[in-house]
N, C-alpha and C positions, 0 to 999 in steps of 0.2 A: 514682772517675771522675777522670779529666784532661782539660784543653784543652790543644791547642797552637796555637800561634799559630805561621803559618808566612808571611815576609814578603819577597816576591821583588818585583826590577824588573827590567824586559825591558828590551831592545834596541828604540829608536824604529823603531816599525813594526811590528812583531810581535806589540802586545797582542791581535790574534784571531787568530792562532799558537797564543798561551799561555790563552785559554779556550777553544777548541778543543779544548785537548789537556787541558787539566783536566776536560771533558766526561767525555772519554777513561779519565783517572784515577778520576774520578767510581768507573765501574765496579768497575775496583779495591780501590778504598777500601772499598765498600759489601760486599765480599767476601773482605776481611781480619778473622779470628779478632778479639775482643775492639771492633771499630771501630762506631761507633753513629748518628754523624752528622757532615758536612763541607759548609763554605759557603765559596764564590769571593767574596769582597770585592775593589771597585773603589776608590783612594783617589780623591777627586772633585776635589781640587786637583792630582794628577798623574797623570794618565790610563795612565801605564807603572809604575804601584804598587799591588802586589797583596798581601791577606791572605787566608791560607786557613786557616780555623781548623775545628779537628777534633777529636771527642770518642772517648774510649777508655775502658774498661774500667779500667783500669789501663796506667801507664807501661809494666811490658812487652810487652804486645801493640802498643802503636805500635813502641816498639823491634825488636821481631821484624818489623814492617812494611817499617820502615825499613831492615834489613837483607836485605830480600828481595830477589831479580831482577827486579821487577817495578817496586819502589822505582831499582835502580840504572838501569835502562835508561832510563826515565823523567830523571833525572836528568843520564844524561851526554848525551843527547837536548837536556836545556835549556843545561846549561855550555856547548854547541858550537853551537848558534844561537839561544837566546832570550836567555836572561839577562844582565842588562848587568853583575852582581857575581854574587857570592856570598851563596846564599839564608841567612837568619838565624830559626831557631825557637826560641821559648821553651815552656815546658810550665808550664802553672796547676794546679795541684792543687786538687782542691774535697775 
């Protein structure tokens, strides 16, 4: 089993943009091989500061996630109007 910590900051204005569309991904997720459970975190001192953390199976089944069409679309989706950087995930092993 792993966690990843997935930690994105939008573009002011845009954080119900960006949980809107994690609704969206929600689905997704819940329908990728090896994936088990995923939570939208708010940071509460910066309201355009987001953690989405996500449990797997094992590191490969995210990986194959993340390399999916479904992962890319989603993402250049946020590069070209939400996100104000470049998102930063780590992965926890238990």
């Amino acid at each position: 089993m792993i966690t990843v910590g997935m930690n994105y900051h939008v573009l002011p204005g845009k954080q119900q943009d960006f949980e809107s569309k994690f609704a969206g991904v929600l689905g997704a997720l819940t329908a990728a091989p090896g994936h088990t459970n995923s939570t939208l975190w708010k940071d509460v001192a910066d309201d355009a500061s987001y953690l989405i953390t996500s449990e797997w199976n094992d590191e490969q089944a995210f990986a194959s996630f993340i390399q999916s069409a479904e992962f890319r679309a989603v993402t250049n989706w946020g590069k070209e109007q939400i996100l104000s950087g470049r998102p930063q995930h780590k992965i926890y092993k238990t």
